[in-house]
LOVEXFI-335962 format. One record per residue (C-alpha): residue number from 1; chain; x, y, z. Coordinates in Angstrom, 2 decimals. Layout:
{pos NUM unit A x X y Y z Z}
...
END
This chain:
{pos 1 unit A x 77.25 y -10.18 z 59.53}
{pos 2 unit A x 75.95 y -13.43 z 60.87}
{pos 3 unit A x 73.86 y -16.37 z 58.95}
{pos 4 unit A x 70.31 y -16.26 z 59.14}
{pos 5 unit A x 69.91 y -19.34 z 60.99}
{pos 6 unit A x 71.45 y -17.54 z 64.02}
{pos 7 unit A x 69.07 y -14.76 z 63.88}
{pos 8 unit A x 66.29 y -17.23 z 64.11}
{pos 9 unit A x 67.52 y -19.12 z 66.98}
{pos 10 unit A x 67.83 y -16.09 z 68.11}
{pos 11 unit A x 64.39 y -14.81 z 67.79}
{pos 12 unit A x 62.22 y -17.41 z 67.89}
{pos 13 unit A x 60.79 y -17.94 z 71.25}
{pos 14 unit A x 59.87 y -21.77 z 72.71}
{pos 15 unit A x 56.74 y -20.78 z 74.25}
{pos 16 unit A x 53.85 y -23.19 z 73.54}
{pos 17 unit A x 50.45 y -21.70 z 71.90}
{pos 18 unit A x 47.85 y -21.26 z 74.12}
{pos 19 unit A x 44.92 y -23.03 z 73.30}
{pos 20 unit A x 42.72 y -19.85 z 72.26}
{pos 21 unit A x 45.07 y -16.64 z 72.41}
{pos 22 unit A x 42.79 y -13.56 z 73.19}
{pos 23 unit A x 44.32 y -10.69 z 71.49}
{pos 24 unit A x 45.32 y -7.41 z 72.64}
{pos 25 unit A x 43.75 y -4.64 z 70.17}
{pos 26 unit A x 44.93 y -0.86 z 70.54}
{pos 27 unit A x 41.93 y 1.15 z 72.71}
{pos 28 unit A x 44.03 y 4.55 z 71.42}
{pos 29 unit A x 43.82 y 5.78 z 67.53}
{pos 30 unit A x 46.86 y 6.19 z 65.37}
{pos 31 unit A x 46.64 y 9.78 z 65.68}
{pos 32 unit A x 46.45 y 9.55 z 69.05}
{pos 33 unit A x 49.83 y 7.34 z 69.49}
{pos 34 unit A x 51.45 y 9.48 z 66.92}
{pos 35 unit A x 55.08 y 11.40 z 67.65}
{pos 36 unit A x 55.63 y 9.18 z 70.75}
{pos 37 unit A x 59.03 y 7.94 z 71.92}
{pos 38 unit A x 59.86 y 5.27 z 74.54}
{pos 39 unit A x 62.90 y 5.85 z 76.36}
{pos 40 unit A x 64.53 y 2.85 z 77.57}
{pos 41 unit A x 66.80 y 3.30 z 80.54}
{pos 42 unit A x 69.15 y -0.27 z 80.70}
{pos 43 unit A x 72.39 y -0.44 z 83.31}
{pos 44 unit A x 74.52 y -0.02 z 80.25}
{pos 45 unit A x 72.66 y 3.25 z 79.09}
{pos 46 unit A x 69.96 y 5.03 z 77.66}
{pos 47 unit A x 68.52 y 4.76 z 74.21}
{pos 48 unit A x 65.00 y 6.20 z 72.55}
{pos 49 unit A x 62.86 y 4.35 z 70.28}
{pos 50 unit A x 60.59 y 6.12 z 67.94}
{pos 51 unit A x 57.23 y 4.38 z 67.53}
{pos 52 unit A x 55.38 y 3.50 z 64.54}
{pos 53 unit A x 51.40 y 3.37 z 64.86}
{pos 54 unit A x 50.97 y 3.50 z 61.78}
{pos 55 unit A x 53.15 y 0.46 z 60.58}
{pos 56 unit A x 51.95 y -1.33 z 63.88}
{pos 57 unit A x 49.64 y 0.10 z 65.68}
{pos 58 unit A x 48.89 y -2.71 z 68.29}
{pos 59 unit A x 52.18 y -3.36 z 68.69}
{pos 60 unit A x 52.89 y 0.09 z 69.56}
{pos 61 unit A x 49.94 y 0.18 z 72.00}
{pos 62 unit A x 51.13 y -2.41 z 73.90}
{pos 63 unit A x 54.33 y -1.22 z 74.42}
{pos 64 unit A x 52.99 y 2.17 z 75.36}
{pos 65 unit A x 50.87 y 0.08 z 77.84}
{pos 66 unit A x 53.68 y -2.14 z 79.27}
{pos 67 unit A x 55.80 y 1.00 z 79.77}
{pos 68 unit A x 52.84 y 2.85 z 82.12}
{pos 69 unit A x 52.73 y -0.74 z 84.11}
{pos 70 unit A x 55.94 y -1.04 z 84.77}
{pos 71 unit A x 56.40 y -4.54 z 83.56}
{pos 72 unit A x 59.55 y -4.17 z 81.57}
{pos 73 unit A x 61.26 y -3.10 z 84.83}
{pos 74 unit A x 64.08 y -5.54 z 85.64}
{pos 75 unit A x 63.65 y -7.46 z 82.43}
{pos 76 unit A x 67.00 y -8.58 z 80.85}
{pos 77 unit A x 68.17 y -8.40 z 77.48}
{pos 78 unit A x 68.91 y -12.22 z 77.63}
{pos 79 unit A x 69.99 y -12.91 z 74.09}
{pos 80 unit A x 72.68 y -11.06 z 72.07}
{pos 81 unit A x 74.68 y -11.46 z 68.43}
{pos 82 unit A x 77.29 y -9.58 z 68.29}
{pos 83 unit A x 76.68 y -6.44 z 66.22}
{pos 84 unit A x 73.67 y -8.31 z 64.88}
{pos 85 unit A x 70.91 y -7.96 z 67.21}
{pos 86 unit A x 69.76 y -8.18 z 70.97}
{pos 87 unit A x 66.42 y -9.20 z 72.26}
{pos 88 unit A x 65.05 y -8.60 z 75.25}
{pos 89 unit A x 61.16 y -7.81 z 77.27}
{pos 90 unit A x 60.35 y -11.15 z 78.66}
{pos 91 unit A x 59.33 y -11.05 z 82.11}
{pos 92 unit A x 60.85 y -14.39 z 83.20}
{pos 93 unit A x 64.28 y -12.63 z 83.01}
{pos 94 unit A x 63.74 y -11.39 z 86.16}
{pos 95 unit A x 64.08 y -13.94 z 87.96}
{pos 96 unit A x 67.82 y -15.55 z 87.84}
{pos 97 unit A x 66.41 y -18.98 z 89.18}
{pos 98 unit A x 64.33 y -19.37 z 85.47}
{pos 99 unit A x 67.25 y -19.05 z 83.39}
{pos 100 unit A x 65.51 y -22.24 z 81.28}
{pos 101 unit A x 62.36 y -20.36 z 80.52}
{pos 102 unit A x 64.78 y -17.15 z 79.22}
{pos 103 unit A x 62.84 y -16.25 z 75.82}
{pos 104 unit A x 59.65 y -18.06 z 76.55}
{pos 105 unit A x 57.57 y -15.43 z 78.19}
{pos 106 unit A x 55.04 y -12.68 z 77.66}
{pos 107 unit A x 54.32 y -14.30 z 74.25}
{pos 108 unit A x 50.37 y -15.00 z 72.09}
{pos 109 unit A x 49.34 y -11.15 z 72.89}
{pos 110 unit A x 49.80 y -9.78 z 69.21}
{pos 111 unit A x 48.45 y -10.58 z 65.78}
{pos 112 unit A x 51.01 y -9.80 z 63.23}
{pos 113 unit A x 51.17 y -6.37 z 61.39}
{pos 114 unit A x 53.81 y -7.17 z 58.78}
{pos 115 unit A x 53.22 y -8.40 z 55.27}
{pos 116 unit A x 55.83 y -9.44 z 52.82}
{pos 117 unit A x 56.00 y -6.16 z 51.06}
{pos 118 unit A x 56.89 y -4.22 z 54.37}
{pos 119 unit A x 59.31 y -1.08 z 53.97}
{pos 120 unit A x 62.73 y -2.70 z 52.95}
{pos 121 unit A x 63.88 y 0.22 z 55.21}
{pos 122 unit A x 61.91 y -2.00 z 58.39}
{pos 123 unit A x 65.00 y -4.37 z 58.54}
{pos 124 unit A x 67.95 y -1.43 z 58.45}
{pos 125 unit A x 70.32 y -0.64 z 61.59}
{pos 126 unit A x 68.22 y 0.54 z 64.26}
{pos 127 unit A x 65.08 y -1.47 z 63.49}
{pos 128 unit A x 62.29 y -2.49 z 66.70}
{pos 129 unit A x 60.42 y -5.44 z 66.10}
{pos 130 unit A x 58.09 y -8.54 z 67.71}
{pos 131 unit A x 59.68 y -11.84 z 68.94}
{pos 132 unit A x 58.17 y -14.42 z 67.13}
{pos 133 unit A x 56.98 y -18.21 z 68.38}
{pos 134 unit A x 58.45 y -20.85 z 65.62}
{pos 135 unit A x 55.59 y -20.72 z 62.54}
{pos 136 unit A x 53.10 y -18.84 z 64.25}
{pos 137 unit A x 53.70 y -15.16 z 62.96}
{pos 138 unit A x 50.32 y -14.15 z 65.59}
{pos 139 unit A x 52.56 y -14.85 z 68.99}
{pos 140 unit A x 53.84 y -11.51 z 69.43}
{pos 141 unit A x 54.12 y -10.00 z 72.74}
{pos 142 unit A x 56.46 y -8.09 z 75.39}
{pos 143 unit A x 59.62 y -9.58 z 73.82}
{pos 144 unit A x 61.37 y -7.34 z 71.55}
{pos 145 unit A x 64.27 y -7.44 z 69.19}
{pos 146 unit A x 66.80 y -4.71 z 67.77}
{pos 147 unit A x 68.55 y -4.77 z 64.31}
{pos 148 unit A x 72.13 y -3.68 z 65.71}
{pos 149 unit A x 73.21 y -4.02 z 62.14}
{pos 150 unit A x 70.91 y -4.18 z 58.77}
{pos 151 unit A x 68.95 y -7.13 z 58.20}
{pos 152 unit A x 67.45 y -7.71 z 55.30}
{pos 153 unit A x 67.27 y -11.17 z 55.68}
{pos 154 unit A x 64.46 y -10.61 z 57.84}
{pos 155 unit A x 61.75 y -8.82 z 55.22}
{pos 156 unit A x 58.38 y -9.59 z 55.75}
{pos 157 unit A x 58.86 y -11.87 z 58.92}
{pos 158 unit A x 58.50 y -9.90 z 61.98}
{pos 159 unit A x 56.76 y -7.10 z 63.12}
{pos 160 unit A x 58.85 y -3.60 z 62.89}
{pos 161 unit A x 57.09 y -1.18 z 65.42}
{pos 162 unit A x 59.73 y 1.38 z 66.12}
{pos 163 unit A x 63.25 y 2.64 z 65.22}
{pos 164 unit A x 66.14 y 3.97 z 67.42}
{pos 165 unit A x 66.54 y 7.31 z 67.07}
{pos 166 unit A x 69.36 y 8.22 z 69.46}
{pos 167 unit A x 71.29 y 5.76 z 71.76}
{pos 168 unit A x 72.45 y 3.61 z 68.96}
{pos 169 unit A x 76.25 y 3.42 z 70.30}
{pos 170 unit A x 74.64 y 2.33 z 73.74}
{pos 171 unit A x 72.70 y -0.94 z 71.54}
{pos 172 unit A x 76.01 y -1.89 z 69.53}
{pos 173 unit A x 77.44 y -2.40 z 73.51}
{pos 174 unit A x 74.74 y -4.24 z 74.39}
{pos 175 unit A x 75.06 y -6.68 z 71.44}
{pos 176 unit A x 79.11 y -6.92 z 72.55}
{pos 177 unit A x 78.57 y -7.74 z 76.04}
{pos 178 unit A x 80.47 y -10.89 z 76.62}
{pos 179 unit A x 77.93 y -13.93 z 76.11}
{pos 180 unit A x 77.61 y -17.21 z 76.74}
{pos 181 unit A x 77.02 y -20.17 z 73.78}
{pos 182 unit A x 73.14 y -19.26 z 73.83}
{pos 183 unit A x 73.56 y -15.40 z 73.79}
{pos 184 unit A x 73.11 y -15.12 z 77.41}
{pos 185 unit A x 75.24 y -12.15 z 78.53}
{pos 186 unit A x 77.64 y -12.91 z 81.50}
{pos 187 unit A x 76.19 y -9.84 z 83.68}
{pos 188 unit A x 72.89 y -9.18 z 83.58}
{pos 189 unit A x 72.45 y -5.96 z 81.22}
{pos 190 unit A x 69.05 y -5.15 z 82.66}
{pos 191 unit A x 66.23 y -2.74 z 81.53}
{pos 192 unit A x 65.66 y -0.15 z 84.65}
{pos 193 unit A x 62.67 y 1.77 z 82.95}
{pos 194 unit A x 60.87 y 2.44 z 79.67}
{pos 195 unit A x 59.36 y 5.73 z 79.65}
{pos 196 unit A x 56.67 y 7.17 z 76.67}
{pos 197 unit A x 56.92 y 10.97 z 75.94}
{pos 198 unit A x 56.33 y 13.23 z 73.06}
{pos 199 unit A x 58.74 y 13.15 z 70.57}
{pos 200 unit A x 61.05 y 16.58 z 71.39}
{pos 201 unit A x 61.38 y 18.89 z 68.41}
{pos 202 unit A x 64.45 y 18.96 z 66.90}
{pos 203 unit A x 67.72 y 20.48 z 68.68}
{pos 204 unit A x 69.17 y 23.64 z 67.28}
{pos 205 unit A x 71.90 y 23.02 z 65.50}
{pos 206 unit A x 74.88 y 24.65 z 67.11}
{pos 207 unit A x 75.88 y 27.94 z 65.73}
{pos 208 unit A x 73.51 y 27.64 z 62.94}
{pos 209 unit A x 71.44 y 31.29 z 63.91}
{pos 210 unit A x 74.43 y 33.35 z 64.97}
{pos 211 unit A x 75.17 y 36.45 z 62.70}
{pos 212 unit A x 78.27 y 37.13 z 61.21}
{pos 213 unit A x 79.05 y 39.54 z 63.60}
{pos 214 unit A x 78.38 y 37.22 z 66.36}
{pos 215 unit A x 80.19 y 34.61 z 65.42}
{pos 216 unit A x 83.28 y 36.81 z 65.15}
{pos 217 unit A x 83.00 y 37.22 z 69.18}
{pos 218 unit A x 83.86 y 33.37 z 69.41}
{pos 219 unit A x 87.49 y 32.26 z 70.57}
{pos 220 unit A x 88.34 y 28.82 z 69.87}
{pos 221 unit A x 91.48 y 28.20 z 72.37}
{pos 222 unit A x 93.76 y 25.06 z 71.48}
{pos 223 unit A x 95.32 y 23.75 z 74.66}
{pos 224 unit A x 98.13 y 21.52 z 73.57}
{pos 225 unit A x 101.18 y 19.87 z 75.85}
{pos 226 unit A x 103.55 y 23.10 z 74.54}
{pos 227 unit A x 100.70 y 25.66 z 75.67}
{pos 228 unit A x 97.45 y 27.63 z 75.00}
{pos 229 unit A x 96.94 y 29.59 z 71.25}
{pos 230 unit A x 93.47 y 31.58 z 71.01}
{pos 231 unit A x 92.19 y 31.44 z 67.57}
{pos 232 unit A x 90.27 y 34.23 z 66.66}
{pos 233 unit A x 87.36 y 33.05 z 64.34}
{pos 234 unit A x 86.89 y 35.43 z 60.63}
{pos 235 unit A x 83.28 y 34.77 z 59.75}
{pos 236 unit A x 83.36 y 37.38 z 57.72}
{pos 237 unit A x 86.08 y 35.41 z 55.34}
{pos 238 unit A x 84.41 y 32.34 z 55.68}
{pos 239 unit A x 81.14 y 32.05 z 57.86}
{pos 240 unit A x 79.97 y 28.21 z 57.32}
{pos 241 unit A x 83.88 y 27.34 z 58.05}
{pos 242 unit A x 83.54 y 28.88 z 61.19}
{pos 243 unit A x 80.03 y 27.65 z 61.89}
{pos 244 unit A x 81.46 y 23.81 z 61.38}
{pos 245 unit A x 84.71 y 24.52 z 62.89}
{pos 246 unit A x 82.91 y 26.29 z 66.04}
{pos 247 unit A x 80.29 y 22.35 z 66.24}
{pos 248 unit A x 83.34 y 20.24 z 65.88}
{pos 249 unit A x 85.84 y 21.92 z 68.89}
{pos 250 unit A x 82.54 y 21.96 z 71.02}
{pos 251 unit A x 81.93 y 18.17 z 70.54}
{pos 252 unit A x 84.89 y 17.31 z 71.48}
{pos 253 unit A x 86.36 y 16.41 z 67.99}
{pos 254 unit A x 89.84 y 18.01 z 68.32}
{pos 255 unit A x 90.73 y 16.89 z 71.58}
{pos 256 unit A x 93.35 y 14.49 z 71.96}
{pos 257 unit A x 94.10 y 14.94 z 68.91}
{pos 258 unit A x 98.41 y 15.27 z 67.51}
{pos 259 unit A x 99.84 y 18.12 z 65.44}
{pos 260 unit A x 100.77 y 15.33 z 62.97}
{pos 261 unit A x 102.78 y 17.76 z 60.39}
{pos 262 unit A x 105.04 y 20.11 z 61.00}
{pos 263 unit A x 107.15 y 22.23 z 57.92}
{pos 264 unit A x 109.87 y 24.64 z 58.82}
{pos 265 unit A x 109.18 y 28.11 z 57.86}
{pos 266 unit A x 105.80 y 27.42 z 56.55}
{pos 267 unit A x 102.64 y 25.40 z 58.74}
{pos 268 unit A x 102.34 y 23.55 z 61.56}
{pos 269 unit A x 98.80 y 21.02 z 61.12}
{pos 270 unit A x 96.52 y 19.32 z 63.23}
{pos 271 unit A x 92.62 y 18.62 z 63.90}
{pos 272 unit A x 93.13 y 15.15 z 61.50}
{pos 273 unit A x 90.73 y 12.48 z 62.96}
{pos 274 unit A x 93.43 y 9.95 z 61.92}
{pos 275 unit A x 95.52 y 11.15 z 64.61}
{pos 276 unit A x 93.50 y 11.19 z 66.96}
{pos 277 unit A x 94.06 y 9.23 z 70.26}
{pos 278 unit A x 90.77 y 7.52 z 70.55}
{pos 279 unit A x 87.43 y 6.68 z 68.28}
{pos 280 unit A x 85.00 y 8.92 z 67.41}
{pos 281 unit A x 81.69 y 8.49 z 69.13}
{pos 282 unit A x 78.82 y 8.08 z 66.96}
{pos 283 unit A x 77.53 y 11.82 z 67.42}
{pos 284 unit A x 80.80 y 13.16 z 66.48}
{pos 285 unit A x 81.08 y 11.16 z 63.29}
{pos 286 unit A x 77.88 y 12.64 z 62.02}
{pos 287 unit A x 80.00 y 15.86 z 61.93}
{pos 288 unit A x 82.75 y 14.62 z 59.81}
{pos 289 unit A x 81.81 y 15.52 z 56.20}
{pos 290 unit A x 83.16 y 17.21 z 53.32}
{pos 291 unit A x 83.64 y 21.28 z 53.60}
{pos 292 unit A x 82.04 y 23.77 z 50.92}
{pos 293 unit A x 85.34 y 25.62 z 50.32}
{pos 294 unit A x 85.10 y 29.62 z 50.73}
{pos 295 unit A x 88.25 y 30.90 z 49.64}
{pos 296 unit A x 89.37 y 34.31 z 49.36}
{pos 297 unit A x 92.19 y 36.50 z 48.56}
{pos 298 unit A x 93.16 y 36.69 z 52.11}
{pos 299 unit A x 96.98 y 36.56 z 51.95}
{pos 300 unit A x 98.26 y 33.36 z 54.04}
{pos 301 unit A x 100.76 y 35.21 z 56.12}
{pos 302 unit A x 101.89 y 34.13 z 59.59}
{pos 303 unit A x 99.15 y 33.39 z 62.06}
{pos 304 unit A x 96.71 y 32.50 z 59.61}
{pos 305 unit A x 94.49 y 29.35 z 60.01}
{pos 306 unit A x 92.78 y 27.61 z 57.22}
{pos 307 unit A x 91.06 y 24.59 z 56.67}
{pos 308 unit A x 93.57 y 21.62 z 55.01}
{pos 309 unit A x 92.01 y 19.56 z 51.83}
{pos 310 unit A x 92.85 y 17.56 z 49.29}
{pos 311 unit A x 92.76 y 17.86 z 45.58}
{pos 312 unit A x 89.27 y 17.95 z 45.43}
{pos 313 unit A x 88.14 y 21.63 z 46.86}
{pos 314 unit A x 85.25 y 20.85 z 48.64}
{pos 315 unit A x 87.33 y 17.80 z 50.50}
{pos 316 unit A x 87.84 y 19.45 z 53.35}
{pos 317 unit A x 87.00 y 17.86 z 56.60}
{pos 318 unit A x 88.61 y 19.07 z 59.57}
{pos 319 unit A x 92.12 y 19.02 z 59.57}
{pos 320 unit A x 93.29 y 22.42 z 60.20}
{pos 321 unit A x 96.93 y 23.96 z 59.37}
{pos 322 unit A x 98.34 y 27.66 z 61.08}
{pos 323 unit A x 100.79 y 29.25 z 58.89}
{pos 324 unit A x 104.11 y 29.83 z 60.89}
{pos 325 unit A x 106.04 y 31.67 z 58.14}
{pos 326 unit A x 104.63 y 33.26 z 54.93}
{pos 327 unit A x 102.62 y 30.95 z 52.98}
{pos 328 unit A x 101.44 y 33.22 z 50.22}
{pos 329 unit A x 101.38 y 29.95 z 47.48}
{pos 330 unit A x 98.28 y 28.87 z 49.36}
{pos 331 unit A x 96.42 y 32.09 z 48.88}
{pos 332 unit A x 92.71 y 31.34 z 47.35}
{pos 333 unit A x 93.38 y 27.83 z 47.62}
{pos 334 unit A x 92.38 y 26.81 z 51.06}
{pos 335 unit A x 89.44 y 28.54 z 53.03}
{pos 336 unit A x 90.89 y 30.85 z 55.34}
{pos 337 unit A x 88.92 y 31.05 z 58.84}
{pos 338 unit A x 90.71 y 32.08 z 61.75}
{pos 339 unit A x 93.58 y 33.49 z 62.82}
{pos 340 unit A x 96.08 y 33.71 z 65.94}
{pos 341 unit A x 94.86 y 35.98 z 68.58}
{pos 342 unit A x 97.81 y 35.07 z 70.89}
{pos 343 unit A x 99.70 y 32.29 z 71.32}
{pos 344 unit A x 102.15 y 32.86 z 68.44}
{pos 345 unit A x 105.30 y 31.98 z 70.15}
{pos 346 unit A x 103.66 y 28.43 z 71.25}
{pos 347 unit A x 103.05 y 27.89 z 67.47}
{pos 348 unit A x 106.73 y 28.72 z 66.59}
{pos 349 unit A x 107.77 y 26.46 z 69.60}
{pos 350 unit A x 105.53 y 23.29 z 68.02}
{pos 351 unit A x 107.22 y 24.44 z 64.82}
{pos 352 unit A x 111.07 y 24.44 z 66.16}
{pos 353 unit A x 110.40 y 20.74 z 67.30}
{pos 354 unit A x 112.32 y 17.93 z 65.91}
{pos 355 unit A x 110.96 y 16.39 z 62.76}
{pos 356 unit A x 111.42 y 13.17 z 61.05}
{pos 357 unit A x 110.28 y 14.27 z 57.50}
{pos 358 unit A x 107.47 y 16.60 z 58.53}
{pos 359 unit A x 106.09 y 14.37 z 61.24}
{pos 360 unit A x 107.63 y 15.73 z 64.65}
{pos 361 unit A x 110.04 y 12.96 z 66.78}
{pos 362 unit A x 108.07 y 14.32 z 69.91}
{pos 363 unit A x 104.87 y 13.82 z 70.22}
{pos 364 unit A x 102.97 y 17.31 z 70.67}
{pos 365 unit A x 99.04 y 16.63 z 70.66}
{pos 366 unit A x 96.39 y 19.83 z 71.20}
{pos 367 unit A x 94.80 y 18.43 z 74.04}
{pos 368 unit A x 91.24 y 20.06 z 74.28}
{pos 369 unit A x 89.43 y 22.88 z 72.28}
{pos 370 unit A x 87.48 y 25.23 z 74.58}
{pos 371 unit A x 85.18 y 27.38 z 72.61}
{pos 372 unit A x 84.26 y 30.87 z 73.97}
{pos 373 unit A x 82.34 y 34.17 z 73.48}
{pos 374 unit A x 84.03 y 37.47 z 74.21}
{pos 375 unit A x 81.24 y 39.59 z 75.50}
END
């Protein structure tokens, strides 16, 4: 987090008033603006911004109006805080050789829609609002600013007119661009469209209509740096393990990842985001949550896959162990929801590797999940 004073350097532009601003007032209803989306296309990536008509409606129809012009094309995002917020919108930014006049631009279009008992929510991560002039809370214009982080600092000073809804991870790089002592990125990180559509209905979750009987024709196959074993998926033992299991190998959660325990005679384990060799994104942290458990009397014998948890049943988040041996002390204890289709012998050879404790000396990582269907 960053002090306050920094956020208004930030966002207060230097423009001078004009001497009688003539302000822009929305020709389109609220209903009419309602379930739009700009999509902002910026040399660094693409994020969407939901708008808000009915928070700000002439904010949002100006916006909606600069996008169909064209004029944010080119425009920099000339100021950034590092994981605190970025601004950019100001047609000056376009031109390298005005550098001075970065921030001053495009400014006395708006009268403020804000009052001091705004949503709290308005200032949160994610948060699209109106540059300001210094004391003049009617000087809104092109120039925009994103909460990269929560700011509640903020309430009741600026107009909030949108909210990211997907992209966020491309913002936060944005705000850590290397900068100079103003906030002036080093390369230009510039905006290469903004584009207003209708707000797309919501995805289907994945694997979230499939029968049981579906479901048991999926194959999740663990490549790892000994060989390939094909899990075989038992919906009908535990369907909503399967369902989450199924989401996580196809977003990529498990790759990369090490078989970080090994015990003799008993389970190899894997799937642990702790292990894994680089950061979840975002999108594949939303996934990571705590497991219902659905546990049965299915005896744990070898071949068997369950999910791993801790003392708390419904802990379970991902970590996966395959019983190499007979592990009948775990029966009804851990959800049971897979098991070995082939590929047993490259379990037993993870499981003959050298151990220090139950971590192995060698490093043996499952190095992509590929889910499949089998007719």
């Amino acid at each position: 987090m960053f002090r306050l004073v920094s956020v208004l350097l930030l966002l207060l532009a230097q423009a001078r008033p004009p001497a009688a601003p003539t302000f822009f007032t929305s020709p389109l209803s609220v209903e009419q603006m309602k379930g739009k989306q700009a999509v902002v296309d910026t040399t660094m990536g693409t994020f969407v911004i939901q708008l808000l008509p009915e928070r700000a409606p002439n904010h949002v129809a100006y916006m909606m109006k600069l996008a169909k012009d064209g004029a944010y094309v080119g425009t920099l995002f000339h100021r950034v805080i590092r994981y605190g917020i970025i601004q950019g919108g100001d047609p000056f930014t376009k031109d390298p050789s005005k550098v001075a006049q970065y921030g001053t631009g495009a400014m006395n279009q708006l009268k403020a829609e804000f009052s001091a008992t705004t949503n709290p929510d308005d200032y949160s991560r994610g948060a699209v609002a109106a540059v300001l002039a210094p004391g003049r809370p009617d000087s809104g214009g092109a120039q925009f600013f994103i909460c990269v982080t929560d700011q509640k600092s903020l309430q009741g000073q600026y107009t909030v007119f949108g909210k990211i809804v997907d992209g966020m991870e491309i913002v936060e790089q944005i705000s850590a661009a290397p900068a100079n002592a103003n906030g002036l990125p080093d390369a230009r990180v510039e905006i290469k469209s903004v584009t207003i559509r209708d707000t797309p209905p919501p995805p289907v979750v994945p694997f979230s209509t499939e029968t049981v009987a579906e479901l048991a024709q999926y194959r999740a196959i663990l490549q790892t740096t000994k060989g390939e074993i094909v899990l075989k998926m038992r919906p009908d033992l535990a369907p909503e393990t399967v369902r989450h299991f199924l989401r996580m190998s196809q977003a990529g959660i498990y790759d990369v990842t090490l078989v970080h325990r090994v015990v003799k005679g008993f389970v190899i384990q894997t799937g642990s985001v702790a292990f894994r060799a680089t950061p979840l994104s975002p999108k594949q942290q939303e996934l990571i949550h705590g497991m219902a458990p659905e546990f049965t009397k299915t005896p744990n014998m070898p071949g068997i896959v369950s999910m791993a948890r801790g003392e708390e049943p419904a802990s379970a988040t991902g970590s996966f162990f395959i019983c190499t041996g007979e592990c009948r002390a775990l029966d009804s204890q851990y959800t049971v929801f897979a098991e070995i289709e082939s590929g047993m012998d490259i379990a037993k050879a993870i499981e003959a590797v050298a151990v220090n404790g139950e971590a192995p000396v060698e490093p043996i990582s499952v190095t992509k999940v590929i889910v499949r269907k089998t007719s």
